[in-house]
C-alpha atoms as one frame of an Amber mdcrd trajectory, in Angstrom:
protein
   0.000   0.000   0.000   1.401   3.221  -0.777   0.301   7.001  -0.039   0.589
   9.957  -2.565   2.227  13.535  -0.226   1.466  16.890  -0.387   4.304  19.807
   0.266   3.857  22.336   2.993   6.552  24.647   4.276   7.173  25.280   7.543
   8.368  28.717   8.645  11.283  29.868   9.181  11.343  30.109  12.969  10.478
  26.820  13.592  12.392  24.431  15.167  12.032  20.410  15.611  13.731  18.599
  18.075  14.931  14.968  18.095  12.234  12.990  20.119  12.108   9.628  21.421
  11.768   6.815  18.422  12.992   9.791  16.086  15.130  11.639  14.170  17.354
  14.667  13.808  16.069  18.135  12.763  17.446  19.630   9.713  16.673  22.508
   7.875  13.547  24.445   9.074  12.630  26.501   5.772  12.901  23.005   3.908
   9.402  21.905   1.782   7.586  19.222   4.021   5.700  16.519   2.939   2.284
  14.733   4.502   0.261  11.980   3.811  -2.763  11.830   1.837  -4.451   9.114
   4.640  -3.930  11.003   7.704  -7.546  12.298   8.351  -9.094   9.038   7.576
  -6.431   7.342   9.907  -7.596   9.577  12.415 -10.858   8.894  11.975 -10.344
   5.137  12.437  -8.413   5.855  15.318 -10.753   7.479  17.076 -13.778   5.144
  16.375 -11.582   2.372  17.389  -8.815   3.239  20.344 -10.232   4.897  23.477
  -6.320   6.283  24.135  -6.529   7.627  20.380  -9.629   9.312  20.804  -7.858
  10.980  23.961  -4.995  11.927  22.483  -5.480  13.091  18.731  -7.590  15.870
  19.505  -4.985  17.233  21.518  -3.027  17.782  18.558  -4.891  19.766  16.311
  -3.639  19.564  12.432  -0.449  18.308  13.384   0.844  15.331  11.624   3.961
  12.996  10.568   5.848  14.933   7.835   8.421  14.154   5.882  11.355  15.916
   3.867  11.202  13.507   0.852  14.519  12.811   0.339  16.126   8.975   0.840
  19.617   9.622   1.313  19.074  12.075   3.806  16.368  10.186   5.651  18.690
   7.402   6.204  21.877   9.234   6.398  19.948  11.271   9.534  19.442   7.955
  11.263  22.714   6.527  10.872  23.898   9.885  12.481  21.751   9.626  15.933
  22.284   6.235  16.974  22.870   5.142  20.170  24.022   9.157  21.390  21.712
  11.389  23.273  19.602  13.905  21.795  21.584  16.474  22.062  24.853  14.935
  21.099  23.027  13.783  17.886  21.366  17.088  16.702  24.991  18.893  17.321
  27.059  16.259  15.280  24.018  16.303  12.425  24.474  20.247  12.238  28.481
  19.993  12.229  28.027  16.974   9.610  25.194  18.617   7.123  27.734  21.601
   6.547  30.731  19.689   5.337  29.295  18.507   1.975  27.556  21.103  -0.721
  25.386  19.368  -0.910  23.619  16.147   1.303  23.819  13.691  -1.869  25.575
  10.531  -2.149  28.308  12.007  -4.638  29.131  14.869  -2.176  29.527  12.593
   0.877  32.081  10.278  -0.726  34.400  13.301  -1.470  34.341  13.807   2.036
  37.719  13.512   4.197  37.339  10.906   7.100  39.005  13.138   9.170  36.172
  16.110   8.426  33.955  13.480   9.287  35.499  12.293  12.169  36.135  16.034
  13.705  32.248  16.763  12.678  31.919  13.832  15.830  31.367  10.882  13.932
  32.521   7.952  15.339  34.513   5.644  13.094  32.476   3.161  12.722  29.559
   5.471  11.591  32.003   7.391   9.068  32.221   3.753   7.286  28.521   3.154
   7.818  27.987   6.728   5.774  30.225   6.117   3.178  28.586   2.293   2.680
  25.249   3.959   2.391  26.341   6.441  -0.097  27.983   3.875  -2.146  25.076
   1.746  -2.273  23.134   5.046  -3.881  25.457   5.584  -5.694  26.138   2.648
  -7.448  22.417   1.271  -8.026  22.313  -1.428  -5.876  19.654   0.381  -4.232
  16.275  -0.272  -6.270  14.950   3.432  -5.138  13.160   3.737  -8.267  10.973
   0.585  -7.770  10.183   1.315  -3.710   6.788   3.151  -4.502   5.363   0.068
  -5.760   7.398  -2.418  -3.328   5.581  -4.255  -0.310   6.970  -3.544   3.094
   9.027  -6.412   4.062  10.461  -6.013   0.313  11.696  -2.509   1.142  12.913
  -3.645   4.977  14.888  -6.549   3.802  16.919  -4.270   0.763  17.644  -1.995
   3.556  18.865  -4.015   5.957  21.605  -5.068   4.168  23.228  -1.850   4.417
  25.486  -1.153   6.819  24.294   0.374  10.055  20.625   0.130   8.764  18.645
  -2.393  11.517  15.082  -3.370  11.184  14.256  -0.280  13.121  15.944   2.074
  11.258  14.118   0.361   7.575  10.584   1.058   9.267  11.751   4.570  10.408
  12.217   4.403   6.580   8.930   3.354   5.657   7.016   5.472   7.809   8.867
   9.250   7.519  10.177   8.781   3.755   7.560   6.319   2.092   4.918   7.337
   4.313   3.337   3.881   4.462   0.553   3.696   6.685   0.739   1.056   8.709
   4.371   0.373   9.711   4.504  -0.732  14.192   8.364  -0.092  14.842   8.002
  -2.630  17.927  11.796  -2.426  18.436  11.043   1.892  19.344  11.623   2.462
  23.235   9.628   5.185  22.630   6.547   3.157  21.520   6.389   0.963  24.036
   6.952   3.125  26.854   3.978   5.233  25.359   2.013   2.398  25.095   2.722
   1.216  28.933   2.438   4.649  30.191  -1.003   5.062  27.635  -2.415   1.732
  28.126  -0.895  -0.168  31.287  -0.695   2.669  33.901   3.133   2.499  33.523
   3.219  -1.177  33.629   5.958  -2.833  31.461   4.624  -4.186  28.519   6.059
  -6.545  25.844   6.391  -7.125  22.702   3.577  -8.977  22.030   1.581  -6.254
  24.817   2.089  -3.833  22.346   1.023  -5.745  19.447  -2.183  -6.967  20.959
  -2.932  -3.288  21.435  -2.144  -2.355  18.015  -4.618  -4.546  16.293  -7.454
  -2.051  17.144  -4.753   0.010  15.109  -4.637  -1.282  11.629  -4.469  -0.176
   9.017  -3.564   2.578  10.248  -0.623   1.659  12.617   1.793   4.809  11.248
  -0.391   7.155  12.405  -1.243   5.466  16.008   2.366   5.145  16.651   3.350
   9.257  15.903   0.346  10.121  18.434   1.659   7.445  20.856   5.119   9.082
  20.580   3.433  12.599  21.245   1.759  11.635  24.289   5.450  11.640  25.191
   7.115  14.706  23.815   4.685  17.326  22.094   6.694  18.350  19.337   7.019
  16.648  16.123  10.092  15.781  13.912  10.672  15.403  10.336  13.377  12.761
   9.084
């Protein structure tokens, strides 16, 4: 199933944070993108979930958005993982600067030791440069994603370096804007969903599953109010 965007821009004041089960911020003048099902997600949502008819209204118009671009989207991900939120919005900021432009061809003329002095760690300076080769070079099958299932997409992804499961449905949800993608591996999900739905209970796996059913087919959406209950402000991969 896949979902047709519309551009907004957002302006120039604004700022987005890295939140929990999320990305970096980038650019804040940059053209946004947001999916066609949202409303009628919503909709189902609220008909369905008592916690999602709590929560969405909270939020007014607000919604998942996206910056449309692959590379980036990925590259973004790569950049915050396993750091704090702050650590990973500075070293994002030094990093974006160092190429003209974010595009595969531009990161590969990169120095390691720019890289390295931007804070990336070794080990994500190689995981970079393996995802910029694999754009580069066409392994990638970016053309035919639109029309590929889910598990199609996941599976190409992960067999980039530094790209888990997570990071694929991350993917899926902020570039592709699929519609019903459950991240289960998110610590931010399922502490929503305990905190939401269990009184602050831990929950597992399978807790959380069980309580998206009542979700589908509109999981996406569920899990970006779920990650609101827990910090207000959106981000946009």
């Amino acid at each position: 199933m896949k979902a047709a965007a519309t551009g907004i821009a957002l302006p120039a004041e604004t700022v987005l944070p890295l939140v929990p089960g999320q990305g970096v911020a980038a650019d804040p003048q940059a053209v946004l993108q947001v999916p066609d099902f949202w409303s009628e997600g919503c909709r189902h949502l609220v008909k369905k979930d008592r916690v999602m008819k709590r929560l969405i209204p909270q939020f007014g118009n607000a919604c998942l958005q996206s910056r449309g671009d692959a590379f980036t989207t990925l590259a973004r991900s790569i950049v915050g993982q396993q750091i704090s939120v702050k650590a990973a919005q500075a070293v994002w900021d030094r990093f974006m600067h160092l190429p003209a432009q974010m595009s595969p061809e531009h990161v590969l003329k990169l120095r390691v030791d720019d890289m390295r002095a931007a804070g990336l760690s070794a080990r994500k300076v190689e995981y970079l440069v393996d995802l910029a080769l694999k754009f580069s070079n066409g392994v990638l099958h970016t053309d035919q994603w639109q029309g590929m299932d889910d598990e199609d997409i996941i599976a190409e992804l992960v067999a980039i370096r530094g790209v888990g499961r997570w990071t694929a449905e991350i993917f899926l949800m902020f570039h592709l804007l699929r519609p019903n993608v459950l991240p289960l591996d998110d610590a931010g999900l399922i502490k929503g969903i305990s905190e939401c739905y269990f009184s602050g209970d831990p929950v597992s796996r399978s807790d959380a599953r069980e309580v998206a059913m009542a979700w589908a087919p509109y999981r996406t959406v569920a899990t970006w109010y779920i990650w609101r209950s827990l910090e207000p402000l959106p981000v946009a991969y």
